[in-house]
C-alpha positions as CSV (number, residue, x, y, z in Angstrom):
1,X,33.8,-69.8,-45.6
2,X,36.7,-72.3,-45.5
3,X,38.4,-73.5,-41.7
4,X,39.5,-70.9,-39.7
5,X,41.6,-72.0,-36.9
6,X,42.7,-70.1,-33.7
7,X,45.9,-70.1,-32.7
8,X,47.4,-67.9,-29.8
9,X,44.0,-66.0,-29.8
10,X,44.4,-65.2,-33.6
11,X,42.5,-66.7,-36.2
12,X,44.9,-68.2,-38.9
13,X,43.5,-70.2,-41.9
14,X,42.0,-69.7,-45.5
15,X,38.6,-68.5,-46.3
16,X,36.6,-70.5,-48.6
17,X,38.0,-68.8,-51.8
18,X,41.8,-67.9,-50.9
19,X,44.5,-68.0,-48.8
20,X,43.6,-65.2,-45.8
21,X,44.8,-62.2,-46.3
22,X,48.1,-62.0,-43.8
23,X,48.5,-57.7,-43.8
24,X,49.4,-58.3,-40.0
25,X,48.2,-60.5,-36.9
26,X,44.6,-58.6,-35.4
27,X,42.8,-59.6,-32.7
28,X,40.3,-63.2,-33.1
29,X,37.3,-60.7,-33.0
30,X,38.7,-58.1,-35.3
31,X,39.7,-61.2,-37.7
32,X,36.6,-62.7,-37.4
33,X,34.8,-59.6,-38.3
34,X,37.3,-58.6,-41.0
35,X,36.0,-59.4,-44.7
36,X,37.8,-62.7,-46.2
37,X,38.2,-63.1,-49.5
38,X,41.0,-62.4,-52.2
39,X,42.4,-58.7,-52.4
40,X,41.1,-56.8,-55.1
41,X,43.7,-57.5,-58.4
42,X,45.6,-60.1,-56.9
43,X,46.1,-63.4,-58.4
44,X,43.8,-64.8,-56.3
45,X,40.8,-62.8,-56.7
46,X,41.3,-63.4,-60.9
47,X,41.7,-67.1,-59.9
48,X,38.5,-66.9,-57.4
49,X,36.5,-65.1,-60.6
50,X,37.8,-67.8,-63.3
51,X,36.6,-70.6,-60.9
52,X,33.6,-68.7,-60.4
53,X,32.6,-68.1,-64.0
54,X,33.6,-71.7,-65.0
55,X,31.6,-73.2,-62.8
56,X,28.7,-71.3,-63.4
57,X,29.2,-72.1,-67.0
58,X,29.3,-75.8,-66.7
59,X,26.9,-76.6,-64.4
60,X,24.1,-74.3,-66.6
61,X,25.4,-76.9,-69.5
62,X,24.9,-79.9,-67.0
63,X,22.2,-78.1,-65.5
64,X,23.4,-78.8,-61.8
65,X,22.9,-75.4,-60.3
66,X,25.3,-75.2,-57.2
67,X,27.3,-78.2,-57.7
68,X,31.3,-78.0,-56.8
69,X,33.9,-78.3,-60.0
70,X,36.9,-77.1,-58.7
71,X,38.9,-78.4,-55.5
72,X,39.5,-75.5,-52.9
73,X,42.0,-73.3,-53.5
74,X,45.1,-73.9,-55.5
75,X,49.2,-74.5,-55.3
76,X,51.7,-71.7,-56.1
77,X,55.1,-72.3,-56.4
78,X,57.0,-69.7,-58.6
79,X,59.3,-71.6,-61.5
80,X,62.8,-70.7,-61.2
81,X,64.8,-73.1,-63.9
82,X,64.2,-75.3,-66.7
83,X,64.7,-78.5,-64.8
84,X,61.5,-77.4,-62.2
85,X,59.2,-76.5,-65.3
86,X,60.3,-79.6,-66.6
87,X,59.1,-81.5,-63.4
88,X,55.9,-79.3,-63.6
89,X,55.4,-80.0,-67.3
90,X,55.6,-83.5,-66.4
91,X,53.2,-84.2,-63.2
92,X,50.4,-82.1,-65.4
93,X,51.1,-85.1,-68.2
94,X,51.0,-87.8,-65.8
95,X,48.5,-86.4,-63.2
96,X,45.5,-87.4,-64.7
97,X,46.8,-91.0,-65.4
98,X,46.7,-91.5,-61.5
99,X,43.3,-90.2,-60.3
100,X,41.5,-93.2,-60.4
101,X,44.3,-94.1,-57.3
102,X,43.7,-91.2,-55.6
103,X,41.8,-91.1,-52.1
104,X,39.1,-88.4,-53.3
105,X,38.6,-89.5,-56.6
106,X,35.0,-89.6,-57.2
């Protein structure tokens, strides 16, 4: 499970696969008790199962049972002109060209 924080006596956070799931503020010990996870058919349960699948894959080819691939979670950000897909098209050019700069670069 990913850092859940309390704030106000409710638990606010992410679980270890997704963003937590924010139908309405609960009690900390009805939260807590609450499953975490994606909801069924949203785009982060088919992102959790992609990362899940992948990673099984690779690390039966590199046989490295149990051994992270992915950084947690993910960004969203919904594209609204040409100019931002632009940008976005761009970074995922150019991103990889900086990683060796990056603080958690491995």
């Amino acid at each position: 499970m990913g850092k859940l924080f309390v704030m106000n006596g409710f638990v606010v956070g992410a679980t270890g696969r997704s963003p937590q799931r924010t139908t309405g503020w609960s009690p900390l010990q009805q939260q807590l008790e609450q499953p975490h996870g994606p909801l069924k058919k949203s785009l982060s349960s088919f992102v959790a199962g992609f990362k899940s699948s992948v990673t099984k894959q690779i690390n039966q080819i590199r046989q490295t049972p149990g051994i992270p691939v992915w950084q947690r979670n993910y960004y969203e950000h919904i594209i609204r002109n040409d100019n931002e897909l632009n940008k976005i098209r761009e970074y995922i050019i150019n991103n990889p060209l900086t990683w060796e700069t990056d603080e958690n670069y491995v």
